[in-house]
Structures are given as C-alpha cells and as structure tokens.
C-alpha positions as CSV (number, residue, x, y, z in Angstrom):
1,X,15.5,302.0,72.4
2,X,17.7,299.6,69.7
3,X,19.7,300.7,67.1
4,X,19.0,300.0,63.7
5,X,21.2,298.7,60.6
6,X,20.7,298.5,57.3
7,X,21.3,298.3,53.5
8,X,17.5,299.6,52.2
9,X,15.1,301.6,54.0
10,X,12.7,298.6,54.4
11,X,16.1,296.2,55.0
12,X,16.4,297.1,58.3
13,X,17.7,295.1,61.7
14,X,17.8,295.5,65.2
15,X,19.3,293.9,68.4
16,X,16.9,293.5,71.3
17,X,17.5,293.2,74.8
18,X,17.4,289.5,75.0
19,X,20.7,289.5,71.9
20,X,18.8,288.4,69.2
21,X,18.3,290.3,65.9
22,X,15.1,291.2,64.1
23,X,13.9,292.7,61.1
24,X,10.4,293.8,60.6
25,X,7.9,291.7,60.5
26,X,10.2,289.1,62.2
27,X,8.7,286.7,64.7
28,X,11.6,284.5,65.5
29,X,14.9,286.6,66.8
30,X,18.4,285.4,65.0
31,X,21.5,285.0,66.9
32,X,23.9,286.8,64.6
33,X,23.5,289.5,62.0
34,X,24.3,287.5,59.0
35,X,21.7,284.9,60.2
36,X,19.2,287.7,60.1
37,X,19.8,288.8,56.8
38,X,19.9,285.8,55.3
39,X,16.2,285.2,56.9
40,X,15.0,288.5,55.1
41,X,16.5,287.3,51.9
42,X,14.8,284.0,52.3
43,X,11.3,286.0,53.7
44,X,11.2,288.3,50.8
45,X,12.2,285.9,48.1
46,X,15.5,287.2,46.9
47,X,18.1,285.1,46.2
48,X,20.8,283.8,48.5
49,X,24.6,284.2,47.6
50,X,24.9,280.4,47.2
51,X,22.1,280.6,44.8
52,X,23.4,283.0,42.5
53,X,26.6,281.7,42.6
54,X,25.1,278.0,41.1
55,X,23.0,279.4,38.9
56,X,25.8,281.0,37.3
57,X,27.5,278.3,37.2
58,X,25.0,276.7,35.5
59,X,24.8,279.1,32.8
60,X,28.3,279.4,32.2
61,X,28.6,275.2,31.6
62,X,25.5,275.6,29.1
63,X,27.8,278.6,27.4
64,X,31.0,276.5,27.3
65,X,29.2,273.4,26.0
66,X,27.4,275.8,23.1
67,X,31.1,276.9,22.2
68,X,32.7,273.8,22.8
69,X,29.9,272.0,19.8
70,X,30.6,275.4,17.6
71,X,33.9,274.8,17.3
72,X,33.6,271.1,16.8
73,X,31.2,270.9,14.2
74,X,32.5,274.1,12.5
C-alpha cells in the first residue's frame, strides 16, 4: 500500500513500487517529489514559482516607472 503526501486534500502524491511519484489522475510517474508537484501545478493551471516571481517583477518595473514620471513631471 503507498504512503501519501500532501499540501490539500485533492494535492496528494505517492511513491509506487517502481520509485516514481504520482498524483491523481497522473499517467506518467515523476522521478522526484518536487518534479511531481510541479506537474500538478502545471496540470491544474496554477502558477509556477518562477511565474509569479516574473510577473511580479513585472509589476513592480510598471510601479517604479509610474513613480519615476510622477516625480519628474511634478
């Protein structure tokens, strides 16, 4: 019987006997943890961490260059 980890109750992962991880609904088996979770992220449509990270950084250029023409022209 596998064990099974997780962050949600429908986030959850498991280790077969071959060594790969699954999730539900997951055909193809993952060779590490993090590999698996970033397959449900990509499955279910969230956001990865390098997404957020850019589109933050996007957002915090657009708020710099708003400030930077406010002070200019004021």
């Amino acid at each position: 019987m596998p064990r099974y980890w997780g962050e949600g109750p429908h986030e959850m992962y498991h280790r077969k006997e071959d060594g790969l991880w699954y999730f539900p609904g997951c055909v193809n088996g993952y060779k590490t943890l993090e590999e698996a979770k970033e397959g449900y992220r990509r499955r279910d449509g969230m956001p990865s961490s390098s997404d957020v990270d850019s589109c933050l950084a996007v957002i915090a250029m657009f708020v710099s260059l708003v400030l930077a023409y406010i002070i200019i022209v004021y």
